[in-house]
C-alpha positions in Angstrom: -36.8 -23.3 4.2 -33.5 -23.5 6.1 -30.8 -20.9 5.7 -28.0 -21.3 4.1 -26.0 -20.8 7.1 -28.4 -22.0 10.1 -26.8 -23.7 12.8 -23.7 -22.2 12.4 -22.4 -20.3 15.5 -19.9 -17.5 15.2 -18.3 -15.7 17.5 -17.4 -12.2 16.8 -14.4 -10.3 18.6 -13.5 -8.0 16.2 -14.2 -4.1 16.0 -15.0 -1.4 13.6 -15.4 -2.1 10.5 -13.7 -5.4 8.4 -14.7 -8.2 10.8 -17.9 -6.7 12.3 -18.6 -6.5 7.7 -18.1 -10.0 7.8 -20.1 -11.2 10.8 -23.2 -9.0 9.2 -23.1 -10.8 5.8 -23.2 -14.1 7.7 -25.7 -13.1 10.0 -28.1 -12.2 7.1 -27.8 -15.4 6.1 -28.6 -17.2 8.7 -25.3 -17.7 11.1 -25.8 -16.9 14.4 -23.5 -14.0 15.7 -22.6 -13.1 18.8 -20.4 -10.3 19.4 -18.1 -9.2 22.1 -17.5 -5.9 23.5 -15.4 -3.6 25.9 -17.3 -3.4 28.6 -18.6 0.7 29.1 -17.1 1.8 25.9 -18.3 -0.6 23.2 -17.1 -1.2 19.5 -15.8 1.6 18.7 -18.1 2.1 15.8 -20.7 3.3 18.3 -19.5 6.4 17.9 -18.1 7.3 14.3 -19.9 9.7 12.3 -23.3 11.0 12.9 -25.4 9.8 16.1 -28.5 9.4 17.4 -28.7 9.4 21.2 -25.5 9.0 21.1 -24.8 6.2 19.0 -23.7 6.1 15.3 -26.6 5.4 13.0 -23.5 3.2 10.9 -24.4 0.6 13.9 -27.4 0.5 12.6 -26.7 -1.3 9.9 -23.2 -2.5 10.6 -24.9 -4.6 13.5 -28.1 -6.2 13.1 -28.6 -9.4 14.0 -26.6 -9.9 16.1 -26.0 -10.1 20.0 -24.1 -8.5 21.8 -21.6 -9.8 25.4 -20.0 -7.1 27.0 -16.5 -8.9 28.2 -13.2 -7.7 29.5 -10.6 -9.9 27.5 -7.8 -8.4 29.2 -9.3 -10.6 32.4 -8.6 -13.8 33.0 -12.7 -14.2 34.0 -13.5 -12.7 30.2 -10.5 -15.2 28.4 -12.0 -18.1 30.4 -15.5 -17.0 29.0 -14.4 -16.3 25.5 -12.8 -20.2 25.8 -16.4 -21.2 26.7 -17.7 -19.1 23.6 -15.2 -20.4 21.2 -15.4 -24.1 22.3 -19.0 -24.1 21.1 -18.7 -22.1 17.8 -18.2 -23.3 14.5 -16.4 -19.6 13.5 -14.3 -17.1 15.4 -13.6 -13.9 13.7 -11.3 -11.5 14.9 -9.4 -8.3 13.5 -6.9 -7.6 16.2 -3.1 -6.5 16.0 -1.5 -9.6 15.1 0.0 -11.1 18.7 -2.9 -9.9 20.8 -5.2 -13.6 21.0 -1.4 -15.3 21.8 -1.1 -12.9 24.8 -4.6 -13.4 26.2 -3.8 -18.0 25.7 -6.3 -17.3 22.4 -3.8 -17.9 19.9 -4.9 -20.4 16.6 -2.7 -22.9 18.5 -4.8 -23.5 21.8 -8.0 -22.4 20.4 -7.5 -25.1 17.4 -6.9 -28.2 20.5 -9.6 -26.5 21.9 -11.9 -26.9 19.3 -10.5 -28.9 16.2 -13.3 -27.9 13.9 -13.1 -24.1 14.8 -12.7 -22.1 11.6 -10.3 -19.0 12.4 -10.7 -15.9 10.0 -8.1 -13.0 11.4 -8.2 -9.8 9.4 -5.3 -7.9 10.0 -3.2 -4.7 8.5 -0.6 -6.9 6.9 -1.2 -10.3 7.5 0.0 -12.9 10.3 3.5 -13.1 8.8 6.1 -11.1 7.1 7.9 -7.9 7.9 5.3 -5.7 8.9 3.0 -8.0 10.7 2.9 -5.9 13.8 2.4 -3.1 12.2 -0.3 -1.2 13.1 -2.8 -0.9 9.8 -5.9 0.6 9.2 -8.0 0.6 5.6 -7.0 3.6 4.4 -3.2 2.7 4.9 -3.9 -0.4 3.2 -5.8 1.4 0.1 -2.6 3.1 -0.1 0.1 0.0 -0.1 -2.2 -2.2 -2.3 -2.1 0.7 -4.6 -5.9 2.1 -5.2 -4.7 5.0 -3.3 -2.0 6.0 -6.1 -4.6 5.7 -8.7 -7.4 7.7 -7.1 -7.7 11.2 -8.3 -6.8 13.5 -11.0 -3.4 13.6 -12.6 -0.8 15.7 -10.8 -2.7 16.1 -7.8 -3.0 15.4 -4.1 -4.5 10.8 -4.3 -7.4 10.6 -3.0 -9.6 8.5 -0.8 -12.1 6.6 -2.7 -15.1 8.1 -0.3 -15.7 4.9 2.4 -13.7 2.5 4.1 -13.0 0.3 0.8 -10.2 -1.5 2.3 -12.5 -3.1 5.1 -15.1 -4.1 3.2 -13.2 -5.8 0.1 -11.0 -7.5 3.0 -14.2 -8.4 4.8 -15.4 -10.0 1.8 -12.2 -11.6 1.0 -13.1 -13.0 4.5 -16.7 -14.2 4.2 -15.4 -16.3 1.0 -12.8 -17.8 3.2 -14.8 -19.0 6.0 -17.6 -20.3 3.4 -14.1 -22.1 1.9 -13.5 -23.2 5.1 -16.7 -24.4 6.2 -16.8 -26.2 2.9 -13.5 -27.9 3.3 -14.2 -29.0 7.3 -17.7 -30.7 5.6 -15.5 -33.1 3.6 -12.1 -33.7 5.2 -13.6 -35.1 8.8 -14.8 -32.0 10.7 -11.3 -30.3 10.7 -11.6 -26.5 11.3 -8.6 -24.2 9.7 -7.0 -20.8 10.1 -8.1 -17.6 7.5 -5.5 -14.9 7.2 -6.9 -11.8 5.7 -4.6 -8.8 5.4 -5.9 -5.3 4.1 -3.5 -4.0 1.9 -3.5 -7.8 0.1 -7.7 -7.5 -0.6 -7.3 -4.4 -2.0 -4.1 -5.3 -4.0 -6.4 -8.6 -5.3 -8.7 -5.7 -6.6 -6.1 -4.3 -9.1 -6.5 -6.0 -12.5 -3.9 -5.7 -15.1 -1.2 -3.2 -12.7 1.1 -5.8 -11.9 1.6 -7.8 -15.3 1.9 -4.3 -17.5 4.4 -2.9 -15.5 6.4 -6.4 -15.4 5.8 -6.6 -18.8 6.4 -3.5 -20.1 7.7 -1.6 -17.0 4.2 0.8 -17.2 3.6 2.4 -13.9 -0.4 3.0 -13.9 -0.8 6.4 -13.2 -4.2 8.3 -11.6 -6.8 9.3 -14.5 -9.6 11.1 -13.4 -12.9 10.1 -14.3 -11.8 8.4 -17.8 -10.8 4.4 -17.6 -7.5 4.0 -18.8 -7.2 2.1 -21.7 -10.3 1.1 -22.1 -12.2 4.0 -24.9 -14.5 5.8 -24.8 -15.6 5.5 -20.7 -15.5 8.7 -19.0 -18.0 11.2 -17.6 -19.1 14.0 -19.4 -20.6 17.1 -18.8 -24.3 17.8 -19.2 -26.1 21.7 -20.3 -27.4 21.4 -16.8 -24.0 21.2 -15.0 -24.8 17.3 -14.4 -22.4 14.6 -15.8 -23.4 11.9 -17.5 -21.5 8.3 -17.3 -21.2 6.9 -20.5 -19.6 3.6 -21.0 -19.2 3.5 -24.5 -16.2 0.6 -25.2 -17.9 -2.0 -26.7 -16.9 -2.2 -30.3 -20.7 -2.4 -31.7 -21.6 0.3 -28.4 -19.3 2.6 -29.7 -20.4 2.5 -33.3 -24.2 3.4 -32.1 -22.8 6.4 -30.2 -21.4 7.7 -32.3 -24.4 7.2 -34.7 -26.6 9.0 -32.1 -24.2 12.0 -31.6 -23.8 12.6 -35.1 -20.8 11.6 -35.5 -20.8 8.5 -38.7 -17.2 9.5 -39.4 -15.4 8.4 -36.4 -18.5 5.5 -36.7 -16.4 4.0 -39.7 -13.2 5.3 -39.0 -10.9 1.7 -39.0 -8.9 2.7 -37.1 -11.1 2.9 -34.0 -13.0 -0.2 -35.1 -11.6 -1.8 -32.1 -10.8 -0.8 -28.6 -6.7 -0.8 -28.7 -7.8 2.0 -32.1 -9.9 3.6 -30.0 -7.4 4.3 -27.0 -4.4 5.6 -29.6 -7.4 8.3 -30.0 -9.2 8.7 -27.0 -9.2 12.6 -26.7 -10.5 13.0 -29.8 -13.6 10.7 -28.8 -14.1 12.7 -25.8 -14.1 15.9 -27.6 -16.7 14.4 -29.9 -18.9 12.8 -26.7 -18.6 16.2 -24.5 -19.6 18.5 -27.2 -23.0 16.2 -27.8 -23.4 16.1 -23.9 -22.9 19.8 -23.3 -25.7 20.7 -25.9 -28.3 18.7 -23.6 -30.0 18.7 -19.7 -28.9 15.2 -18.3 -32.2 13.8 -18.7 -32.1 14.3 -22.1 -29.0 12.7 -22.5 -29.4 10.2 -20.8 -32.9 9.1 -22.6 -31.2 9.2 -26.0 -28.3 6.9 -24.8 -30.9 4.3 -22.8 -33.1 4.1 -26.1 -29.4 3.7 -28.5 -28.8 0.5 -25.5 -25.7 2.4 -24.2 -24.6 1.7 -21.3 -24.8 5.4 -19.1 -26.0 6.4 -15.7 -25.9 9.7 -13.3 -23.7 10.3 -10.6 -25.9 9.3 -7.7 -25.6 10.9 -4.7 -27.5 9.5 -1.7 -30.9 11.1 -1.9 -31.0 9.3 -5.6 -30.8 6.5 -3.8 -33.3 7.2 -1.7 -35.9 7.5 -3.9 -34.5 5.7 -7.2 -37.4 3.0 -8.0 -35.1 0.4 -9.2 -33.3 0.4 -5.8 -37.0 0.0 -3.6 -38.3 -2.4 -6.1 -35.2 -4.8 -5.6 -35.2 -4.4 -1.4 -32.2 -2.2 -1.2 -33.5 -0.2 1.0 -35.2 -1.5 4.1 -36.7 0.1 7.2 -35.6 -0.4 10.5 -35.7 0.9 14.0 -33.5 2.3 16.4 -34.0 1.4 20.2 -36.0 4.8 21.0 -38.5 3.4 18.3 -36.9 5.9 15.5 -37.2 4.5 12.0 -34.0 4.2 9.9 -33.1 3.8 6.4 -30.4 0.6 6.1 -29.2 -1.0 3.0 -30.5 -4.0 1.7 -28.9 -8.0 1.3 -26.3 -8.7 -1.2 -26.5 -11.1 -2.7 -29.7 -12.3 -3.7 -29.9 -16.2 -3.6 -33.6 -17.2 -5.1 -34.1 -19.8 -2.8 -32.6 -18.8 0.2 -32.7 -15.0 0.7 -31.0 -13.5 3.4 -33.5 -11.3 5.9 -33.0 -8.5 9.1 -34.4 -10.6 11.7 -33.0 -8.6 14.7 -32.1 -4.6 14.8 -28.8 -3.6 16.3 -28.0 -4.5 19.9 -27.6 -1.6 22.6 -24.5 -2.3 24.3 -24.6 -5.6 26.2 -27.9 -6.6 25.5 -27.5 -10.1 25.7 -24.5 -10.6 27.9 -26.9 -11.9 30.5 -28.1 -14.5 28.4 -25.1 -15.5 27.0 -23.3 -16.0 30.5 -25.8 -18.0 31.4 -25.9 -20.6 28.5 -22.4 -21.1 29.5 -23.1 -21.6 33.3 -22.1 -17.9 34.9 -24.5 -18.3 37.3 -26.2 -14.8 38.5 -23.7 -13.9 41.6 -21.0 -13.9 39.6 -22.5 -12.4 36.7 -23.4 -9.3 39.3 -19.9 -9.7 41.5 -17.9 -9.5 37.7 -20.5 -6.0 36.4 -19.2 -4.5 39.9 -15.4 -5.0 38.7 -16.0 -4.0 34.8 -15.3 -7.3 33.9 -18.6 -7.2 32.4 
């Protein structure tokens, strides 16, 4: 069985994390991605947080299957090349400082005459237009102008950041839908390739629910809450006689009358006035109070059971070695072995999403710098002299 996106070439040019996201997710599904690097150096992402021989284990899994060219696009040999590269793909993805391409004769306008059916996704900051387009923005700054920053935290205190680079992925996501948009589109409107404009701070903004039309509305600024879900009663995480919290998620009208049923509590069970969630919010701390002081009685486990056998939606906090070794996690494939180039076995996450039909698969392991730049250059007719003269001037 074909993959759902066999056949389909893309060329990656981006770095770190939001368009190298992207070019994974269509890699596992069957795209075939070739990446570009500074020659010597490398994505960046080689060396953020822990390494192994000197390269981040994140590569790991930020960057298989893929290949990867080592190319100087700053030189008029590695633009050339990258017009060769582009000519024959169906996607180019790039997450550059908005400007950059047009400087190097790679803008949408050329590269579109180049190739008509090229689909363009850039991921950038703030987006190819506006006020602050040439900006510089990473995630984090866009977390914070799209607004999750402001809500992150514990009321009266210092926002904080959500725990991993949230911005890049939800705009490299925002991105993969595009292109598959795109793709869709060129199918039935003659073969013609379009341009993507992804912007950080607008994927996570897309992420933020009811903010916007409450404060038009009623002029509510959302404000940071802690662990509890604002508005919505009870949902919060309380803690356990062991010093664990437990997650309940308690909001569902006919949910919240069997909680309160297993904690004991049949008077706040058939209280109307909590009958229904908006009831339930006017009263929220008392609900807590009545949650926590069942929770704090019991070991986590213990909790837990009682609220899985009631069918109320609850969890732990899960840390990493839960995930580890958490059984639903290995039997759905979440967490797959591979290898690093000295033969060391690695823990990577698994595919998302599942398609029954279709499923994506690691076919390759991350690339060492340049692996296939060789290769490349020669499908595209850099014959070996040059490839050789062009290594001697860190071109490639």
């Amino acid at each position: 069985m074909k993959k759902p996106l066999e056949g389909i070439r893309v060329l990656e040019m981006g770095q770190l994390i939001a368009g190298p996201f992207a070019g994974k997710m269509l890699a596992e599904f069957g795209a075939h991605v070739t990446k570009i690097e500074p020659p010597g150096t490398g994505d960046p992402l080689r060396k953020w947080r822990l390494l192994h021989e000197g390269t981040s284990l994140w590569w790991a899994a930020q960057s298989r299957n893929k290949e990867s060219v080592t190319l100087d696009l700053r030189s008029p040999e590695g633009q050339d090349v990258a017009r060769k590269l582009i000519a024959e793909s169906d996607v180019l993805i790039e997450n550059f400082r908005p400007g950059t391409l047009e400087v190097w004769g790679l803008g949408w306008d050329e590269l579109h005459e180049l190739n008509p059916g090229l689909v363009m996704l850039r991921v950038s900051g703030y987006g190819q237009t506006g006020p602050y387009r040439d900006r510089p923005g990473f995630g984090v700054v866009a977390e914070a102008m799209g607004g999750l920053r402001h809500l992150s935290g514990e009321p009266g205190r210092t926002p904080v950041r959500v725990g991993v680079s949230i911005g890049d992925s939800l705009s490299a996501l925002h991105g993969v839908i595009g292109i598959l948009l795109a793709l869709r589109h060129r199918d039935q409107n003659g073969g013609n390739g379009q341009l993507i404009d992804v912007a950080l701070y607008e994927s996570v903004f897309n992420m933020m629910e009811s903010l916007l039309p409450e404060f038009s509305v009623f002029g509510t600024v959302r404000q940071p809450a802690g662990s509890s879900l604002p508005g919505i009663a009870p949902s919060n995480a309380y803690r356990c006689a062991d010093g664990k919290y437990a997650l309940i998620a308690g909001n569902g009208d006919s949910i919240f009358r069997r909680l309160m049923d297993l904690i004991g509590r049949r008077d706040l069970a058939e209280d109307p006035a909590l009958v229904q969630n908006d009831g339930r919010v006017a009263h929220v701390e008392r609900i807590d109070a009545a949650i926590a002081d069942w929770t704090v009685r019991q070991p986590l486990d213990d909790v837990l059971g009682a609220l899985n056998e009631a069918r109320i939606p609850a969890g732990k906090i899960y840390d990493v070695a839960d995930i580890a070794s958490d059984p639903h996690y290995l039997a759905r494939d979440m967490i797959l072995d591979a290898q690093l180039p000295d033969g060391t076995s690695v823990k990577v996450p698994g595919i998302v999403p599942k398609l029954s039909a279709t499923p994506g698969t690691v076919d390759s392991f991350a690339p060492t710098l340049g692996q296939h730049t060789d290769a490349v250059l020669e499908r595209v007719g850099v014959d070996t002299a040059t490839r050789e003269s062009w290594r001697s001037r860190g071109i490639i």
